[in-house]
N, C-alpha and C positions, 0 to 999 in steps of 0.2 A: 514624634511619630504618634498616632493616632493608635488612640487604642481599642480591643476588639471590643465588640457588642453582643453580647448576648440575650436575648431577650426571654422577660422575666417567665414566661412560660415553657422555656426549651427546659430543658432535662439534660444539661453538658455532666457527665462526671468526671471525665475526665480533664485536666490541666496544661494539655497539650494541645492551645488552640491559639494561632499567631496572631501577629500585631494585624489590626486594620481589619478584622473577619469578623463575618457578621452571618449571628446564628440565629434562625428565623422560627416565629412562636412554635408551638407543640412539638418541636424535633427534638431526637435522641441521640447525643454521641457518648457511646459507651466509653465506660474506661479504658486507656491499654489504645485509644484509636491516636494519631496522630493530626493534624489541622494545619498549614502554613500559613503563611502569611496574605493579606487581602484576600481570603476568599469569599464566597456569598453563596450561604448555605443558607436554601430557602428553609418554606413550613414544611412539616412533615417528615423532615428528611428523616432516614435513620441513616446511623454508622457503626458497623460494626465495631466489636470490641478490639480489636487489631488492625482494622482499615488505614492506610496510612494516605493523605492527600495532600497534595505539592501546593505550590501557591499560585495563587490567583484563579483558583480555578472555581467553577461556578457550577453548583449543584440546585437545578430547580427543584419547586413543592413536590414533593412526593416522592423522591430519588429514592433507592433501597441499595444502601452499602453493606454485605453482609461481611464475614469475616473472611479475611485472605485476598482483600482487594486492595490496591495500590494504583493511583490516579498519580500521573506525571503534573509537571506545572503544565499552567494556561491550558486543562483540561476544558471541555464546557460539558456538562449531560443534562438533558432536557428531562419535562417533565414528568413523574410518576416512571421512569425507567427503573428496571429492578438487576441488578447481578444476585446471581442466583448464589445460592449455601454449598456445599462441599459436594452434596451429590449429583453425579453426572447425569448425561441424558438415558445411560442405559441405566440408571438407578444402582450401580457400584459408587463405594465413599473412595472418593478422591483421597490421595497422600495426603499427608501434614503441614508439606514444603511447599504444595502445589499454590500457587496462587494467581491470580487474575488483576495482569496486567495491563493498566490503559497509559502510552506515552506521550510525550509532550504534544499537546497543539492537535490532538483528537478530537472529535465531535461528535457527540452522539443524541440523536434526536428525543422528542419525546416518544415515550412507552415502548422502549426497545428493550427488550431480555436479554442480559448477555449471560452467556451460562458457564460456568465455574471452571475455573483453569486453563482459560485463554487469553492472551495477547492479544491488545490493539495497536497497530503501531503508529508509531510519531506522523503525526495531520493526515492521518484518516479520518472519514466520514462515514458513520452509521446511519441510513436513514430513519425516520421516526416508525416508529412499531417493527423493526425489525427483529429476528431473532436470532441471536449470532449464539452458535455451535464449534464455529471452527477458526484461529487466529486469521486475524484481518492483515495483511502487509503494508506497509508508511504508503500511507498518501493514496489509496484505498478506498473506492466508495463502493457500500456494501447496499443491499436491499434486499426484502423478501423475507420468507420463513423455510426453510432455512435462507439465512444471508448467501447471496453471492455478488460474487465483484461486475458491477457496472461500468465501471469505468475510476479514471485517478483523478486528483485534486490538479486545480489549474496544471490544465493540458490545452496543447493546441491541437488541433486533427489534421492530423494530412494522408494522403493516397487515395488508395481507390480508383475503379475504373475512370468514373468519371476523370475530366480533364481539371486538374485542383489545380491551382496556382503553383503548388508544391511540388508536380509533380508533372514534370516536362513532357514532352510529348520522348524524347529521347535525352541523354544527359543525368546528371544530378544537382539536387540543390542540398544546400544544408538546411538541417532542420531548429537551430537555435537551441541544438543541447551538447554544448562541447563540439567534435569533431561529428558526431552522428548525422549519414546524407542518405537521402531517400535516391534513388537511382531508377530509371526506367529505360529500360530496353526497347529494340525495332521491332514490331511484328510482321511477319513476312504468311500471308496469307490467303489462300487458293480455292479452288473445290474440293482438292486433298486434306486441306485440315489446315492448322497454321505451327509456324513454327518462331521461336526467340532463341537468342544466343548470346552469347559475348565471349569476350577474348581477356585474358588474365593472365599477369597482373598488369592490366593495362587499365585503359578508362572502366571498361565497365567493373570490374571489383579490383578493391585499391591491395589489393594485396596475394600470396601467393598461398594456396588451402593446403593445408597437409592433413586434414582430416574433414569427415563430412559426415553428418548423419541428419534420418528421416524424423519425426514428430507427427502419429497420424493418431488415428482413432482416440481420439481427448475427448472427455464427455464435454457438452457445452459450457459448463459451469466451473469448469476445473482450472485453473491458473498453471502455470509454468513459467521457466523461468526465473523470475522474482534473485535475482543474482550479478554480480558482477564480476569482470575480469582482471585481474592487476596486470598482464601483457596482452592475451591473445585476443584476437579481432576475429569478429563475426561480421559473414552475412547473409540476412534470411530472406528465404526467395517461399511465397507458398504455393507452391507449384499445383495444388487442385484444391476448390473451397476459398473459407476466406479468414481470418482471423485477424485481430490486433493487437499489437505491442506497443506499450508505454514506454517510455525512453527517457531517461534522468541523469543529471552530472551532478546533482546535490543541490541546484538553483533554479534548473529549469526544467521542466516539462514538457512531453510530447504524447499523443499518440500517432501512432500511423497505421492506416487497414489496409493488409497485405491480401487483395482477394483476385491478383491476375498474375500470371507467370512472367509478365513484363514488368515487372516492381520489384525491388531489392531494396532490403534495409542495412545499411552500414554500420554496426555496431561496436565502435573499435574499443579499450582500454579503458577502463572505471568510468564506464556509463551503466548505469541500472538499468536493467528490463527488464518487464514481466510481458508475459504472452495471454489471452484472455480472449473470449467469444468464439471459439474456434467453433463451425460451421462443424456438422458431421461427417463433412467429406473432404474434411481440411486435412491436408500432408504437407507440412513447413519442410524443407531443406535447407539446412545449415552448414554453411562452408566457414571452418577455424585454422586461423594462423599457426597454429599448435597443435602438438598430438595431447591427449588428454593428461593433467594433471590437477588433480584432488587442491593442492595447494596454491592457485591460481584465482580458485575461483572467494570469493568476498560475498557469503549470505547474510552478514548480519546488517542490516540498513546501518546501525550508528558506526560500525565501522566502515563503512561504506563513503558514509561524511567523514569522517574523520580524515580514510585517506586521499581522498578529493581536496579534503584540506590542505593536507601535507602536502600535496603534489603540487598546491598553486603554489603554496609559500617558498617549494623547492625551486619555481621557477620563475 
């Protein structure tokens, strides 16, 4: 095994620096910080005195690790990017425990600020100068000052009014994320206005509602969502406006833009989705297999894989 590099003008004091890692001239890793294995810590870098970072991960010239930061494996952070010190944005010091978390297979660009005691999660994407305030969700692309979500990590797009491949003139396709089918209804259309329908649980929604609820006035920037189900089946229709939703089985990706009352998304049983861009005159309607229960629902992404996991191996 190939052993780490230090180079003679870093300032390492610490002894906690893994096999194959390479510390690059004038940078500083404090005592107390942790280092894994193969990573490539450019110039400049600093590290806090308790920063702990996974392996493989790549920190370019000028990165600023302060203390209470924690890098997953196969991290990458681009150049001259800074995590900020303990105090927040309102100028109150942060708790003791609080610390700022990036998870595995993140990326974050150059000269993006991320500011102290927030979550990135597992392959999100930061873009360069952004300035992240508020946790990013797995697989996540942020941009802006403040960051907001643009959209997710390899997705494919489907809906919309226009005539998409995906998205039949009447009928459903599936959309290549588990059982998840984008569905389009008839519209029936006059000088009185127009109208859509369907019939359940028949073709048009695969299942029977025993509860429903509205989602309207969401500032444009705001995510929802971000969740999964262990049984019950959704489906989202946005009946005025337009919004999108991400759609995930733990392999693959989707999005699809809900922006006509003849479109329904089928979201059945440990698919993740988040909801995002919503229009200002967006009202999603949500039709669930189940009356509500707290203990259904699945927020934490890695247990999200996890039970995706367990459910192929069970089958």
């Amino acid at each position: 095994m190939s052993e780490r590099f230090i180079h003679a003008q870093a300032l390492c004091e610490g002894d906690q620096v893994g096999p194959e890692t390479r510390v690059g001239a004038f940078s500083h890793v404090n005592k107390g910080s942790r280092i894994g294995a193969a990573c490539s810590i450019g110039d400049y870098v600093f590290v806090g005195a308790d920063a702990a970072i996974g392996d493989r991960v790549t920190l370019e010239s000028g990165v600023r690790l302060c203390n209470q930061v924690e890098l997953a494996d196969d991290v990458f952070v681009g150049a001259n990017t800074t995590f900020s010190d303990r105090k927040a944005s309102n100028g109150h010091e942060l708790g003791r425990d609080t610390r700022t978390i990036v998870n595995g297979r993140a990326w974050i660009g150059a000269g993006a600020t991320i500011l102290a005691g927030i979550e990135i999660g597992r392959g999100a994407e930061v873009d360069a100068g952004a300035v992240v305030t508020r946790s990013v969700p797995a697989n996540a692309i942020v941009t802006g000052n403040p960051a907001h979500i643009v959209g997710y990590t390899a997705t494919r797009q489907h809906g919309g009014q226009e005539q998409h491949p995906a998205a039949p003139a009447s009928g459903s396709v599936r959309l290549g994320v588990g059982d998840a089918c984008l569905y389009r209804s008839a519209e029936f259309s006059d000088l009185r206005g127009s109208l859509t329908a369907g019939e359940l649980p028949r073709k048009d929604v695969p299942f029977t509602p025993r509860r429903w609820f509205l989602v309207y006035k969401v500032p444009n920037r705001e995510v929802r969502g971000e969740h999964a189900h262990r049984n019950c089946h959704q489906f989202l229709v946005c009946v005025c406006g337009s919004m999108t939703v991400a759609v995930d089985d733990g392999a693959d990706r989707a999005e699809v833009m809900l922006d006509t009352p003849t479109l329904g998304l089928y979201v059945p049983p440990l698919i993740w989705a988040s909801q995002f861009r919503y229009s200002q005159d967006a009202v999603l309607l949500v039709l669930a297999s189940d009356p509500y229960d707290a203990s259904d629902y699945i927020r934490d992404y890695d247990a999200f894989l996890h039970a995706t996991t367990s459910a192929r191996d069970a089958s």
